[in-house]
C-alpha positions as CSV (number, residue, x, y, z in Angstrom):
1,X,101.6,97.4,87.9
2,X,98.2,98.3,88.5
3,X,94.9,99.7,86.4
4,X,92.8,101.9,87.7
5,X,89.0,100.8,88.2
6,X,87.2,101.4,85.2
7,X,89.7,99.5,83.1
8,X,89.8,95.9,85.7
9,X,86.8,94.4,83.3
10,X,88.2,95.8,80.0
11,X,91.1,92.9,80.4
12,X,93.8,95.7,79.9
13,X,96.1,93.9,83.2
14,X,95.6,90.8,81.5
15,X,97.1,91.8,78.3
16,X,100.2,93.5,79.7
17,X,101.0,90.2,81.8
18,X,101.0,87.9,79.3
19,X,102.9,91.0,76.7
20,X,104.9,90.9,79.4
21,X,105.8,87.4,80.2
22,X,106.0,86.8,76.3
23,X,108.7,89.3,75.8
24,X,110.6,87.9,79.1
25,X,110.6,84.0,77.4
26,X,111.7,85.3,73.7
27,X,114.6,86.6,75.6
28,X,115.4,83.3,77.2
29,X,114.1,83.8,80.2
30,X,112.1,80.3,81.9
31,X,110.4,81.3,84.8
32,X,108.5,84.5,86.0
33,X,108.2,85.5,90.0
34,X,106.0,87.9,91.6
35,X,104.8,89.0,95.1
36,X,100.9,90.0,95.9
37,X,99.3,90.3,98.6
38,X,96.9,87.8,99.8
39,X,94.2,89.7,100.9
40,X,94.5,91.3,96.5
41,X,92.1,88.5,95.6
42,X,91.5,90.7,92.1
43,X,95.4,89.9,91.3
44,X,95.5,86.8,92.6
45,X,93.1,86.0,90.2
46,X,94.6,87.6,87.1
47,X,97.8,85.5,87.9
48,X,96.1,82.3,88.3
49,X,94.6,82.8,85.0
50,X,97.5,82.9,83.0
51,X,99.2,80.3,84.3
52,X,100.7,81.9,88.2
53,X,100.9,79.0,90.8
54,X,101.4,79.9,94.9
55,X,104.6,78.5,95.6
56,X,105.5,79.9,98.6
57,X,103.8,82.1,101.6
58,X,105.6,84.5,103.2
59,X,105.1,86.0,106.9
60,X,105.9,89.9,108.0
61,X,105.8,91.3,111.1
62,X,106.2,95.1,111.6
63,X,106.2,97.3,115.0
64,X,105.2,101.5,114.5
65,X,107.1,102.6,116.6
C-alpha cells in the first residue's frame, strides 16, 4: 500500500492499517506480517504506531549483471 504525499499527514495510511488488521482478526486471523524497508522510516513509523514490533532483519544481496 502506499498514499501519495499530500495525503501522509491526513492519517488516511493509518486508517486503512488498522481497517485492515481489524477485518483480518474478525476473521480469526492472530497475527499480521509485513516487510518494509529500513531505510522507509515514514512506514516504519506508521507500523510501530499501531502496534508493529521488528522481529526479524533480513539481508539481500543482488549483482546487475
Amino acid at each position: 500500500m502506499r498514499c501519495r504525499a499530500m495525503e501522509k499527514t491526513l492519517g488516511t495510511g493509518r486508517s486503512l492499517m488498522l481497517q485492515g488488521l481489524l477485518y483480518l482478526k474478525k476473521n480469526g486471523l492472530h497475527e499480521a506480517q509485513l516487510h518494509v524497508l529500513t531505510n522507509n522510516k515514514s512506514a516504519l513509523s506508521l507500523y510501530e504506531s499501531v502496534g508493529f514490533a521488528i522481529s526479524k532483519e533480513e539481508q539481500r544481496y543482488r549483482i546487475h549483471l
